[in-house]
C-alpha positions in Angstrom: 88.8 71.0 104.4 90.0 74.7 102.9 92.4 76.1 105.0 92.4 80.2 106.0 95.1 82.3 105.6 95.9 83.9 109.3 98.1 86.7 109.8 97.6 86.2 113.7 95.4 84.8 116.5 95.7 85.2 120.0 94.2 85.1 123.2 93.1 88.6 124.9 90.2 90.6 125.6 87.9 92.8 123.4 89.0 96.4 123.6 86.1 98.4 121.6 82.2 98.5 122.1 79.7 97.0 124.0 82.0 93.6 124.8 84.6 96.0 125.9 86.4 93.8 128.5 85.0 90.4 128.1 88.1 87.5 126.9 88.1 87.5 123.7 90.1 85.0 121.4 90.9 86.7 118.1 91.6 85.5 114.6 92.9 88.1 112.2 93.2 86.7 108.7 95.1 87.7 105.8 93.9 90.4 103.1 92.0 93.1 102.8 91.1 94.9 99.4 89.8 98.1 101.1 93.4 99.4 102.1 92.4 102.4 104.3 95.1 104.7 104.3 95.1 104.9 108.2 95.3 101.3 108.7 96.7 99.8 111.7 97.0 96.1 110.9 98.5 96.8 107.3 101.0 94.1 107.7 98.0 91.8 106.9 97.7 93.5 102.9 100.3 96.6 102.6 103.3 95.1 100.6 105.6 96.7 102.6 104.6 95.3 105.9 103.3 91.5 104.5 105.0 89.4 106.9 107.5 86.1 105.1 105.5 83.5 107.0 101.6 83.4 106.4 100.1 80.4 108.4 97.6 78.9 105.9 95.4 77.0 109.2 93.3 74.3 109.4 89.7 75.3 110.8 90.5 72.1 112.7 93.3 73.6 114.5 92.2 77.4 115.2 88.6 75.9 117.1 91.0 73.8 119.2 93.1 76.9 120.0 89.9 79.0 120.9 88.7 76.1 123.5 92.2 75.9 124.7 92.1 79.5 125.3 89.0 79.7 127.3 87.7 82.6 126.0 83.9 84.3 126.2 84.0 84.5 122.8 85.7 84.6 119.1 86.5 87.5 117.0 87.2 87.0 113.4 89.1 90.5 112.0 91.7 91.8 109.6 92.7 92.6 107.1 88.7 92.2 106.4 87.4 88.4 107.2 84.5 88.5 105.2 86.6 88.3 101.9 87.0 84.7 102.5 84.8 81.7 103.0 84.2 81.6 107.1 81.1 79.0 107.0 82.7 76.2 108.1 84.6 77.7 110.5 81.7 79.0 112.4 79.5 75.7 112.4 82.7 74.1 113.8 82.8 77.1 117.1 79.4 77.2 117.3 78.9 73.1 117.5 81.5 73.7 120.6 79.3 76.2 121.6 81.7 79.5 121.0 80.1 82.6 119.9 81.2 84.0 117.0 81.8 87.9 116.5 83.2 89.6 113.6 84.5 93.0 113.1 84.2 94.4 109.2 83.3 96.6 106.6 80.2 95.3 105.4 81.2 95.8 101.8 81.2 92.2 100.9 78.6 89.1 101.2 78.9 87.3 105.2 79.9 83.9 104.4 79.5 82.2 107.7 77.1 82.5 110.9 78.2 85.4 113.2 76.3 86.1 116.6 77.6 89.8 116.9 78.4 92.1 113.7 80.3 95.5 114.6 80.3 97.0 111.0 82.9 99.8 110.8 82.0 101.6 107.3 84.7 102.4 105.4 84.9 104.9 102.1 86.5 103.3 100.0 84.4 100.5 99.9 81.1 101.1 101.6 78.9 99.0 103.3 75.8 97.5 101.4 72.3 98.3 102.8 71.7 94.0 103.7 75.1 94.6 105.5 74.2 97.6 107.0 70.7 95.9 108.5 72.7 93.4 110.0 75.0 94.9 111.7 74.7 94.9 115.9 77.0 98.0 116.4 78.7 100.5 114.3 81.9 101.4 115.0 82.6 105.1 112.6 86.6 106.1 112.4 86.9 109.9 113.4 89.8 111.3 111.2 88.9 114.8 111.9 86.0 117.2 113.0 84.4 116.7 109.9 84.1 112.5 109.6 81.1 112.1 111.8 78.9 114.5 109.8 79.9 112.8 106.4 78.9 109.6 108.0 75.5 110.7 109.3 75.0 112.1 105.7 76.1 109.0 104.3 74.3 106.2 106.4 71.0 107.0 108.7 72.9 105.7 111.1 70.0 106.3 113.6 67.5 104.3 112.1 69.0 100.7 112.9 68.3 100.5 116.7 72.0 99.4 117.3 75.1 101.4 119.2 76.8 103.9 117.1 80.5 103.7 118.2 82.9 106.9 117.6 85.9 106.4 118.0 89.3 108.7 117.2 91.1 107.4 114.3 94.6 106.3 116.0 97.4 108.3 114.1 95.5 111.2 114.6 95.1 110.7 118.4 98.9 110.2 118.7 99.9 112.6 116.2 103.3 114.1 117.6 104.1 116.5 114.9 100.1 118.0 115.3 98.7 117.4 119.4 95.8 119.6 118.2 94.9 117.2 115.5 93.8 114.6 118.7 92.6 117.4 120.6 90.0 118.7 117.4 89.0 114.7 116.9 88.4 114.1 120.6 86.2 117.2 120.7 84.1 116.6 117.9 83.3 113.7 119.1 82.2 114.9 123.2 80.1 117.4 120.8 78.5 115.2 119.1 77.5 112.6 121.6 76.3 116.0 123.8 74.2 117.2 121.1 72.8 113.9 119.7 72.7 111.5 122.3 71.5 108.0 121.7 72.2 105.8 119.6 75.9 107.7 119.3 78.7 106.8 121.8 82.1 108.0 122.8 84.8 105.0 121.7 88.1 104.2 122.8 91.0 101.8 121.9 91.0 100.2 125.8 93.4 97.1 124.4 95.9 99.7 123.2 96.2 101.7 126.6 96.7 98.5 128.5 99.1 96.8 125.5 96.6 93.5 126.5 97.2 91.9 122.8 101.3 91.6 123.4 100.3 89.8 126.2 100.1 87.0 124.1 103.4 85.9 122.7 101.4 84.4 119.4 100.2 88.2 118.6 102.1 90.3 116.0 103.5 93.7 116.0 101.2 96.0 114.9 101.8 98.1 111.5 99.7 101.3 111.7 99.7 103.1 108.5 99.0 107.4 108.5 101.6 107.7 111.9 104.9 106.9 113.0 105.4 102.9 113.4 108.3 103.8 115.7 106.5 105.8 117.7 103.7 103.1 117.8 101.1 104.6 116.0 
């Protein structure tokens, strides 16, 4: 059977959207051709940051880590999973009976069986409208006051029936040089849940305020791209 090139997996709990809280075992592969420039798991694509040892794993092994762990549920991220062939690892988690979540763009074909799809558009390499109808939240970055009105322009974002998830864009949140930055993003986005309401929700990075992912020794540092890595953003 293929194997998957993993730049980590780990046992913690889901940080963002409407699982916030529930355990959550979580399978990042390797690669990504979007490349945001705001990344924060770039050491799974940015040349820089691409780590000497990439685990090529057997589907095999990664279910029996996921029952080991416990967990409510699995999370297949990146990089961007849905680059690579995920069908047989999801018959083999769902024939242990493990939901399957993932967390992508929605810019390339789902190649696998997901229970729960938070599609987090990106620009440079947007979603495509079968994607889009699939997905069973949105998650939209906030890099400043104007990102939320691009999006709504850019995808009816109302029409699907499904939480729309803002959430402030981390470098900007924790920008040092520029606190007003955070300040402008935070506010655009209490505006714009005041003014809209429903389906549009205020989001928030909950794993990174209680550092839950280091938790596990198997987790990687992470390399956030548009901040200060020193400063852990």
């Amino acid at each position: 059977m293929k194997k998957l090139p993993i730049h980590e997996r780990f046992f913690t709990w889901q940080g963002e959207g409407i699982h916030l809280g529930r355990s959550a075992y979580f399978i990042r592969t390797y690669g990504c051709p979007v490349k945001c420039p705001w990344c924060d798991s770039a050491g799974t694509w940015h040349p820089e940051y691409t780590p000497n040892n990439i685990e090529k794993a057997e589907i095999e092994d990664l279910v029996a880590s996921a029952i080991e762990s416990k967990c409510d549920f699995v999370v297949l991220t990146g990089g961007e999973p849905t680059i690579h062939e995920l069908s047989g690892l999801t018959t083999a988690l769902h024939a242990e009976k493990i939901p399957v979540h993932v967390e992508t763009c929605g810019a390339f074909p789902f190649r696998g069986d997901f229970d729960w799809v938070t599609l987090s558009p990106k620009w440079w390499k947007l979603p495509s409208e079968e994607n889009l109808s699939k997905a069973s939240e949105f998650k939209i970055i906030v890099e400043d006051e104007h990102s939320i009105g691009k999006w709504a322009k850019q995808i009816p974002l109302s029409e699907f029936d499904v939480p729309v998830w803002l959430h402030p864009e981390w470098s900007a949140l924790n920008d040092k040089s520029n606190p007003e930055r955070g300040k402008t993003v935070l506010q655009s986005i209490s505006n714009w849940v005041k003014e809209h309401g429903t389906p549009f929700r205020a989001g928030y990075q909950m794993h990174k305020v209680y550092d839950v992912d280091r938790l596990d020794p198997n987790s990687r540092e992470l390399v956030p791209l548009g901040g200060e890595p020193k400063n852990g953003y």
